[in-house]
N, C-alpha and C positions, 0 to 999 in steps of 0.2 A: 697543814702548815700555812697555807693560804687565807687560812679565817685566823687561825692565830696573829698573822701578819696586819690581817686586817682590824681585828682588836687591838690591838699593839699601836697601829696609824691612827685610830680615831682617840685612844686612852691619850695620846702625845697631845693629841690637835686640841681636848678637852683640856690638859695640862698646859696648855699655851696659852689660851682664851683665857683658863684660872691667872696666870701670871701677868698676862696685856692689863685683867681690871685691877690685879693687885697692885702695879707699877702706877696706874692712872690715879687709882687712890692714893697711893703712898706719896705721887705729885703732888695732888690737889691738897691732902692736910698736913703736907709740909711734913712730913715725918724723913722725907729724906731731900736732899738740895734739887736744885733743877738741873746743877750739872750731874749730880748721880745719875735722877732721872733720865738724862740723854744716853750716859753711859749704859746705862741698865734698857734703855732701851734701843741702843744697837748690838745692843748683846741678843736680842730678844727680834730683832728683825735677821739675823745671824739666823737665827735658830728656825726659823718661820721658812729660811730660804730652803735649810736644808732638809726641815719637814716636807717641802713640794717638791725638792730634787729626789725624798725617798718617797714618797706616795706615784710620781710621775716615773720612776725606772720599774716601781712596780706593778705597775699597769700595762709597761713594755713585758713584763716579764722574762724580761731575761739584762734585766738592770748588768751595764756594763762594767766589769770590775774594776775599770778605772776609775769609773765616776765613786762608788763606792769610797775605793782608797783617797780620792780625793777629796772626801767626807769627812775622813777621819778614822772606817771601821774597819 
């Protein structure tokens, strides 16, 4: 379960990093507005926070079910 977990945290962090340069791109040649941009990238710092709120309870090992719920899951 624990390597699973750990493939699972790094497959996210790699699909994040994919979405940060596609968003920087999609700024840079105008393919989508500036204010998209910003919206699309507080969506995306959203997401970042709760990728380290779930890698940092699972290090605790024993991630507190509140926090969890207050995730979303």
């Amino acid at each position: 379960l624990t390597v699973t977990i750990r493939a699972l945290l790094q497959k996210l962090k790699e699909k994040i990093a994919l979405l940060k340069d596609l968003l920087l791109r999609a700024v840079a040649t105008h393919q989508i507005t500036q204010l998209e941009g910003d919206r699309r990238q507080n969506l995306l710092d959203d997401l970042v926070t709760r990728e380290r709120l779930l890698l940092a309870s699972f290090k605790n090992e024993g991630a507190e079910p509140d926090l969890i719920r207050s995730l979303g899951f």
